[in-house]
N, C-alpha and C positions, 0 to 999 in steps of 0.2 A: 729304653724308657727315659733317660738321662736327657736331657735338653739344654743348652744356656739360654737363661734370662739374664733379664735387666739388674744390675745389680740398684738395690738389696735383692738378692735370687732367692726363691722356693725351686728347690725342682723334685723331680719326679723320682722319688726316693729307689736305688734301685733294689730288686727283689732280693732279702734275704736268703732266702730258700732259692733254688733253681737259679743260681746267678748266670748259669751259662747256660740253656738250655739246650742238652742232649738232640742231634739229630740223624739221622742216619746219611749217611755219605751219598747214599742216590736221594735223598730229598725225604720231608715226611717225618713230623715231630711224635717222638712218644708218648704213649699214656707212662706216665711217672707219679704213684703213689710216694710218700714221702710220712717219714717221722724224723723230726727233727730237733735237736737240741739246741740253741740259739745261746752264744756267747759275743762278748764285746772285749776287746784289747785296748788298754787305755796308757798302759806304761810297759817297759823290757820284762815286765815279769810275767807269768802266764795268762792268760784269755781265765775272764770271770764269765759268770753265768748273767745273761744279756737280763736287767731289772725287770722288763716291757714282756717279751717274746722269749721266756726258757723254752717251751717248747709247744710244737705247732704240728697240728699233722694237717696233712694237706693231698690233693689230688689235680693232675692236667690232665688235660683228653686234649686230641686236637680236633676232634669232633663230638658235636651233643652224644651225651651218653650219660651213664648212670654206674655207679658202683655201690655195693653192698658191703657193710659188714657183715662180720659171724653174727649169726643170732639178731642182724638189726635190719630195719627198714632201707630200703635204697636211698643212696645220696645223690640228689641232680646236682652238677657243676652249673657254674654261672660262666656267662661268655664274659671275656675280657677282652674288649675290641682293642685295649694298647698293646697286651700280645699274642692275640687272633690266635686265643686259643679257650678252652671254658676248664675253670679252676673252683674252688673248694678250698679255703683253709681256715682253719680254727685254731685260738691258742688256750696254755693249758700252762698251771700254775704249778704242777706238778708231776711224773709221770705215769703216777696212779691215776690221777684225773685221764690222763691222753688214755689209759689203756683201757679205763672204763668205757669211754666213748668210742675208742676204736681198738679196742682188742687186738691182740697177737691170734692169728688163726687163718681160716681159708678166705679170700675175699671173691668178689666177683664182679666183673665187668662186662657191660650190655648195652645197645642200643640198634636202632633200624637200622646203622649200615656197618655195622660192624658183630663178628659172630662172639656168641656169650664166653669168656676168657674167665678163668679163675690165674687167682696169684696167691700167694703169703705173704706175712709179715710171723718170723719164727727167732724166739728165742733173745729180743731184745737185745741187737745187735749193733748197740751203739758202737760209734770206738771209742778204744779204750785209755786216749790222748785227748785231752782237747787242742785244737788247732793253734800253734800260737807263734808269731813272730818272735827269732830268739836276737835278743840286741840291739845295735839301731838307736839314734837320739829319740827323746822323748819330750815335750815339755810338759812344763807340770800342768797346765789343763786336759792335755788326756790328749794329744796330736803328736806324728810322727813327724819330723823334719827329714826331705831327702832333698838335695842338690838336683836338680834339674839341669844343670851344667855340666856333671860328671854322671856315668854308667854307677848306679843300685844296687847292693848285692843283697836282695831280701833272704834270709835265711830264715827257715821255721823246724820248728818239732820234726820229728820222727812219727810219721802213722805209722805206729810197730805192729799194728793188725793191716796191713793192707792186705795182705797175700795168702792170710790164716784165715780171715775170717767169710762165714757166707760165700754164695756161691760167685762172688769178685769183687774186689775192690776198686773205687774211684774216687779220685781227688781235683781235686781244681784250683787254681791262684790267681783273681784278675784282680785289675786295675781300673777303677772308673772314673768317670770324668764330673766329677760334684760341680763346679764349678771351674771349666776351665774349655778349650775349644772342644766340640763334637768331634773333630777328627781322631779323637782318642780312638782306638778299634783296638781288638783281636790282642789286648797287652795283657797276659798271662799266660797258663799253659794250664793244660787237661791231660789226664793219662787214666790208665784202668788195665788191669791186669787180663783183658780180653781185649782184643781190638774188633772192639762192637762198636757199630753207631759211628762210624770215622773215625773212632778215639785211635789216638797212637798209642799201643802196649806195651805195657813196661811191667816188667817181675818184682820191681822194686821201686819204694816210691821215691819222688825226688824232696829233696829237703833245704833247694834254695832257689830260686829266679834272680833276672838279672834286665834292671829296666834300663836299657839304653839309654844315651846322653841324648839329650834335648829329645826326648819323649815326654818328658813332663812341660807343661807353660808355668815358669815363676812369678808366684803367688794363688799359683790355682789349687782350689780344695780337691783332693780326691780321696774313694776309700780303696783299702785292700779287701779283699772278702779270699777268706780260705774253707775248704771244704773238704771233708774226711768221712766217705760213705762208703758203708756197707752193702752190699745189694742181697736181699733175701730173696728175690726174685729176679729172672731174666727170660725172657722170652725172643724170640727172633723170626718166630714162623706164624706168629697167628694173625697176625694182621699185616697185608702185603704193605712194601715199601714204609714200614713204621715196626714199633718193637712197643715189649711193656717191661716195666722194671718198677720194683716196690726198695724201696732202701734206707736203713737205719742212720744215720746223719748227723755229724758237729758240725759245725757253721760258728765260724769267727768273723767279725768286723772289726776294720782298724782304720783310723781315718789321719789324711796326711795331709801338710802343710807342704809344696813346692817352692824350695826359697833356696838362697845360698848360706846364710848365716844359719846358728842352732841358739838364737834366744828368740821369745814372745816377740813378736808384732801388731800384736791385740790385745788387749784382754778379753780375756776368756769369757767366752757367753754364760750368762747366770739364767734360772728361772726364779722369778717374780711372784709369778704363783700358776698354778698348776688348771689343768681342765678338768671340768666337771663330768659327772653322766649326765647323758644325753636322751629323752624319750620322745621320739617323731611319728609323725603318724605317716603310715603309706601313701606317698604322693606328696607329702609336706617337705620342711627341710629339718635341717638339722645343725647347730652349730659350734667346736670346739673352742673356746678361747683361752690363749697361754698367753703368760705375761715374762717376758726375755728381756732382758740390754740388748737390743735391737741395734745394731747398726750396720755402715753398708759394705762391710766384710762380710756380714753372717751367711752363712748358708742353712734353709730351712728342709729339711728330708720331714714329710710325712707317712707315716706307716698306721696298715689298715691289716690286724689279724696277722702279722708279722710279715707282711706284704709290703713292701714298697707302693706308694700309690701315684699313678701319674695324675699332676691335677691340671694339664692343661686337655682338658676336656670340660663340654658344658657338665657333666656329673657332679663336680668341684670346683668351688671357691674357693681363693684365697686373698686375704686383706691383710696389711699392718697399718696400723695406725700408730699416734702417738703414746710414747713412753711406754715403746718396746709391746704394744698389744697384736698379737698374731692369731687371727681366724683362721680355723680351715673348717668351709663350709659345704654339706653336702645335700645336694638340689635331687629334687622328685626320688626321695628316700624310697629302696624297694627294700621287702625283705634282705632280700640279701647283702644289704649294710649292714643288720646286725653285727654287731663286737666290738672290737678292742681297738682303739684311735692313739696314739701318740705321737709325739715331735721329737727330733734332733735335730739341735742347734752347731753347727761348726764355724766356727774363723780362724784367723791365724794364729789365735790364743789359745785355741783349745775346744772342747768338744762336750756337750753336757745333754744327757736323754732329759725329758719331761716326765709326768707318772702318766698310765693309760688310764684313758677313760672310756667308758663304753656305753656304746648307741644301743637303746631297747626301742625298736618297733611296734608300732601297735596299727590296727582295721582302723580307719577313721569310720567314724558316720556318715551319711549321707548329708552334706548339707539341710538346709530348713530354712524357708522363706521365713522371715519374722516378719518383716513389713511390705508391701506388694509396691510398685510403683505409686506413687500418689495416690488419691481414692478411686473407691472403686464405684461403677455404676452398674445394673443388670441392664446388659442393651436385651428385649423382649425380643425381637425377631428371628435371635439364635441362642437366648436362657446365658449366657459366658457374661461372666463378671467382668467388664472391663474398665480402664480411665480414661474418658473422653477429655481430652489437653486441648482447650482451643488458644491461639498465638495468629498474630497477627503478621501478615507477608512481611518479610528481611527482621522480624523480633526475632528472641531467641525462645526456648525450650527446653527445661529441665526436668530429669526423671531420675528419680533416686529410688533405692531397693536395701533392705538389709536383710542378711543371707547370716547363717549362723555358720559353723564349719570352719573356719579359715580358707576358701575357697578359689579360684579364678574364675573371673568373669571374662563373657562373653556377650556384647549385646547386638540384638536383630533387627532390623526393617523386614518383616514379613519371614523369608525364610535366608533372606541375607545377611553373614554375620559382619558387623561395621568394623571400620577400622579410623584412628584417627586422623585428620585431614587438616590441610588450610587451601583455601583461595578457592575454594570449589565453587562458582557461581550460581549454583542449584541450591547446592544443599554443603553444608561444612560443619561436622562433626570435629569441635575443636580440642573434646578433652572428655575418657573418660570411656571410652568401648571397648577396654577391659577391668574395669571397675565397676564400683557401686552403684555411681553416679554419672549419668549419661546427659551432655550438655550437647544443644543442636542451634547453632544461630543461624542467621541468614534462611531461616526458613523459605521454604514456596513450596506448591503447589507438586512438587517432587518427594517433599518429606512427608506428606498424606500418609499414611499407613499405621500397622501394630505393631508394637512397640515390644519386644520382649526381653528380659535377663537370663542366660543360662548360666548356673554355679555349678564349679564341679571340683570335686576332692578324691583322693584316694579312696574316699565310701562311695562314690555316684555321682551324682547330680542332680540337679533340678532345674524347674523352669519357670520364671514367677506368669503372674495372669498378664494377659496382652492389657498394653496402653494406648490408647488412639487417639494420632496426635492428629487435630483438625487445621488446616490453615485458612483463616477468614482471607479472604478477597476484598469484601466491601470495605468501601471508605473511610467507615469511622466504627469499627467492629468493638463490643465490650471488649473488657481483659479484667482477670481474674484479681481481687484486691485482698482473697483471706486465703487461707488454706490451713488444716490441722491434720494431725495424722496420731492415730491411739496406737500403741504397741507393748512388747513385753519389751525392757529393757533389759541387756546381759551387758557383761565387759568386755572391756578389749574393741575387739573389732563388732562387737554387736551390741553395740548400742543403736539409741535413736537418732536419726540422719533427717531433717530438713532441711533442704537445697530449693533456693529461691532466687533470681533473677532481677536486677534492678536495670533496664532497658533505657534508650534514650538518652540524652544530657543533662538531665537533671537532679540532683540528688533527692530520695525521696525518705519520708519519716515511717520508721516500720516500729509496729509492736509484735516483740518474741516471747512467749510463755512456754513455759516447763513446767508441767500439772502433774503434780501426782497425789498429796493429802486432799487436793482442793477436787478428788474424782470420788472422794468418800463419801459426801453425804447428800441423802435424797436428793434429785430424782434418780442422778446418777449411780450409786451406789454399787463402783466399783469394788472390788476384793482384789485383794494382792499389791498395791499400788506399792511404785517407787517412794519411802517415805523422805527421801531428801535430795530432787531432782535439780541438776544442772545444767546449766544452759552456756554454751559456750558457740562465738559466731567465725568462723571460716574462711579466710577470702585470701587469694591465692599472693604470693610475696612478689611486688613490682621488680626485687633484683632475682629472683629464682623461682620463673612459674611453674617449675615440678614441684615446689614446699609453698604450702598454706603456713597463715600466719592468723593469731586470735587477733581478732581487733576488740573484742568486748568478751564479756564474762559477769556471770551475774549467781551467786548460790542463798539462797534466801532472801527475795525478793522485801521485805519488811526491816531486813538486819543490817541494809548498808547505806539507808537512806533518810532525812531528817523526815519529820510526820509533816511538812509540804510535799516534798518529792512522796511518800505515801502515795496524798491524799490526790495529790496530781494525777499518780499512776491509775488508781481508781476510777478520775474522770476521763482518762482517757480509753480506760478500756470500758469504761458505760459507753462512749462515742462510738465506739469502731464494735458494738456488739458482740466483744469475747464472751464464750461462754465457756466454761462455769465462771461465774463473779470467784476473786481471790478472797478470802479470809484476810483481816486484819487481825494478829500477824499469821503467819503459817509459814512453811516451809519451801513450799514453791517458789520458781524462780521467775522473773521478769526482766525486760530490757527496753528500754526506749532510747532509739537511734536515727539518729540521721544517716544514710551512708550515697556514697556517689555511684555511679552505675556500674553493676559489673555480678558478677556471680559469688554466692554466699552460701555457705550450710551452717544449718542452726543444728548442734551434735549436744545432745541429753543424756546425763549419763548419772550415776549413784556419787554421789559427792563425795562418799565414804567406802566408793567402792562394790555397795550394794546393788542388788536386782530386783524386777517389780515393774509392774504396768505406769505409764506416763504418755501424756498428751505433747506434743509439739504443734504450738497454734502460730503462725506468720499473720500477721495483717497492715497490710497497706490504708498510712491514716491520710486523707483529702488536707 
């Protein structure tokens, strides 16, 4: 799971539990049930109980299957495509917690291609040592110093149960590569008092390794992981070419610094401030953020449920930004990310966990159209509400939509989903076919059709009403000079959206209103309205056209202007036929603008944060 990156490095924290995974000599990985105790070595003195991950039970299959506890419903494992197997683990703050949820007693294992196997977990079989390197330099951030120039002699504890307890014992000692080349391999040793599964057998356990000279690269971060397990169960016959084993578990981490000298090379990573819980909806994301002395020593390990997590996968993101801010971000959340998120920071100073925060999943909704494509018309010869957009050959074409849900879009030509283009001499869809907002220039006689949005979330999806975009041919065809659209305003991403098009070389004079008091009284006499509507204007940044920039803003259209500018605003919207006329004063918003050709959305939202019905009126003044 381990990988080098680019230093500053995240890498692919590797698994606490199953550090070496069991397999049998002819091929063919075990189901390994697992309860486990989880400690961290920080100095020469004994392995402490790990802050994060005390303890974790957990399950592998190397094929879908299911397992049962006593008295509970079956647990499905999830596939882990980093190590093409399907896993299960949960952590627990205590070991009354672990027992509750997974009991000591008979278990059972089942699926379509494998026959139904019972196992145990009997009598709380932890051992009765915790793992711990004995001696060894230390610096005072919590990192072991070994010489990479000279042969290692790791010495640890005594497992004084290996040979006593359960029906055998097994231990493990590797070496991983945090930061330092991949060709790290096969550096530790494995033994077990049966020689099952390849293991080399031994009656007694060993109590030191020995890392050969120049196995380590100097300056490279790596961890020790030791392991001291019980087995309450073994199996060897019931599933060919594979075995099953249940086993009570200490598990120590220790992380080292590869150098020649034994003082600080760093200082020692600190947290800043810590991550929060997390609540995502299925199919949405999800995001931790910790705050470190980031720098480009650091090595960042993320762990998921006491899991190492590999994040070079689309499932996971990762970002650091300035003054030490480190994301790990997790894309189209499924149930099965529920839990316990934290980080470990190592460099050559020393070594500092983060506190866990944990992800709660929730059923999103179904999306919900709020606003349809521009207005709608009844075309009579098939009863469907649609928007007839008429544009004139090589102008452009705007269609906008607001979707509630946090959603992705998708938009259509008939049953074709678009993608976006340049230099297309038909048709050029330049920005926005998976968005909101769908912009089509260079029109012809190609882009004729219905126009539609599918939104879709972890609740469903939907599909707003078809738009029909017409392209005149003739000579000197009209073009549209007003456009208003009524809607329920929310926050965030669902507010009200008008997107409009300024074509040509010439700059032209628009009037934008933001209605919401001004929709209270006769004839109108709307209910609910937006009581303090904003009007903010859109237009994409000359040095970065993925980021729009405001160029105007306007929140109570009466409160920022002398009583000429008013009285002006007034004649000008008697000229261009707004309706409803504004109150002198009210609350609603207005704008009068000059702007140069090019594409704009006029965005209405609660000034104060609020929600509530609001008009977005655009008019093009002669």
């Amino acid at each position: 799971m381990n990988a080098r990156l680019p230093i500053p490095a995240v890498l692919a924290a590797t698994a606490i539990l199953a550090i070496a995974p069991l397999t049998r000599a002819a091929g063919g990985s075990i189901f390994l049930a697992e309860k486990i105790q989880n400690n961290l070595q920080t100095s020469a003195s004994t392995a402490t109980a790990d802050p994060n991950s005390l303890f974790v039970a957990g399950f592998q299959s190397p094929v879908a299957a299911t397992f049962t506890p006593p008295g509970a419903s079956a647990v499905t494992p999830v596939l882990n495509t980093g190590n093409s197997d399907y896993e299960i683990y949960q952590e627990f703050a205590t070991q009354t917690a672990l027992n509750t949820a997974f009991p000591n007693g008979s278990y059972q294992v089942s699926g379509t291609s494998i026959p139904t196997t019972n196992f145990s977990f009997t009598g709380d079989l932890y051992p009765s040592v915790v793992p711990s390197i004995t001696g060894g330099t230390w610096l005072p951030g919590g990192i072991l110093v070994l010489n990479p120039a000279v042969s290692n002699t790791i010495n640890i504890n005594t497992f004084s149960t290996y040979a006593t307890a359960g029906v055998a014992g097994e231990m493990q000692l590797s070496v991983n590569s945090d930061l330092a080349p991949s060709s790290l391999n096969n550096v530790g040793t494995q033994v077990a008092t049966q020689a099952v599964f390849g293991l080399t057998a031994s009656a007694t356990p060993f109590t030191s390794y020995t890392i050969p000279a120049s196995t380590l690269t100097s300056g490279g971060i790596y961890d020790i992981k030791l392991q001291f397990n019980t087995l309450s169960s073994l199996d060897t016959t019931s599933f060919p070419s594979s075995g099953l084993i249940s086993i009570y578990g200490s598990h120590t981490v220790a992380y080292v610094i590869a150098q020649p000298g034994t003082a600080a090379t760093d200082t020692p990573p600190a947290i800043s401030s810590q991550p929060t819980d997390q609540t995502a909806s299925i199919g949405g994301t999800a995001t931790f953020s910790f705050g470190e002395n980031f720098d480009t020593k650091t090595v960042t390990l993320f762990f998921f449920n006491g899991q190492g997590l590999d994040i070079n996968n689309a499932h996971y993101g990762y970002l650091t930004g300035n003054k030490g801010l480190v994301q790990l971000t997790i894309n189209n959340v499924t149930a099965a990310d529920a839990g316990t998120y934290y980080a470990v920071f190592v460099n050559p100073g020393g070594v500092v966990e983060s506190q866990s925060a944990t992800l709660t999943t929730t059923v999103a909704s179904a999306p919900v159209v709020i606003t349809q494509p521009n207005l709608m018309e009844n075309d009579p010869s098939t009863g469907v509400n649609t928007t007839k957009v008429f544009v004139n050959t090589g102008s452009t074409a705007v269609l906008t939509t607001v979707i509630s849900g946090g959603p992705s879009y998708q938009w259509y030509q008939g049953a074709t989903p678009l993608t976006d283009s340049v230099g297309t001499p038909a048709k050029d869809i330049i920005s926005g076919s998976t968005g909101p907002q769908l912009v089509i220039r260079k029109a012809s006689v190609a882009s004729n059709g219905n126009y539609t949005c599918k939104a879709t979330n972890g609740g469903g999806s939907v599909t707003t009403n078809a738009a029909s975009l017409y392209v005149e041919t003739a000579a000197k065809p009209g073009y549209l000079i007003a456009i208003s659209a009524r809607a329920f305003v929310g926050t965030n991403d669902n507010i009200l959206i008008g997107g409009f098009y300024i074509v040509g070389s010439t700059s032209r004079t628009v009037l934008i209103q933001a209605i919401g008091p001004g929709l209270i009284p006769p004839p109108y006499s709307v209910a609910g309205t937006l009581p303090d509507p904003t009007v903010s204007i859109h237009h994409p940044n000359p040095e970065d056209t993925s980021q729009d920039q405001i160029v105007a803003q306007n929140t109570g259209w009466t409160a920022s202007g002398s009583a000429a500018e008013v009285t002006n605003l007034l004649a000008v919207a008697a000229k261009a036929n707004a309706y409803p006329t504004l109150q002198n004063p009210s609350a609603d918003s207005e704008l009068l603008l000059t702007l140069p050709p090019g594409g704009y959305t006029a965005e209405v939202a609660g000034a104060s944060g609020d929600t509530g019905v609001a008009l977005c009126a655009i008019y093009e003044l002669n």
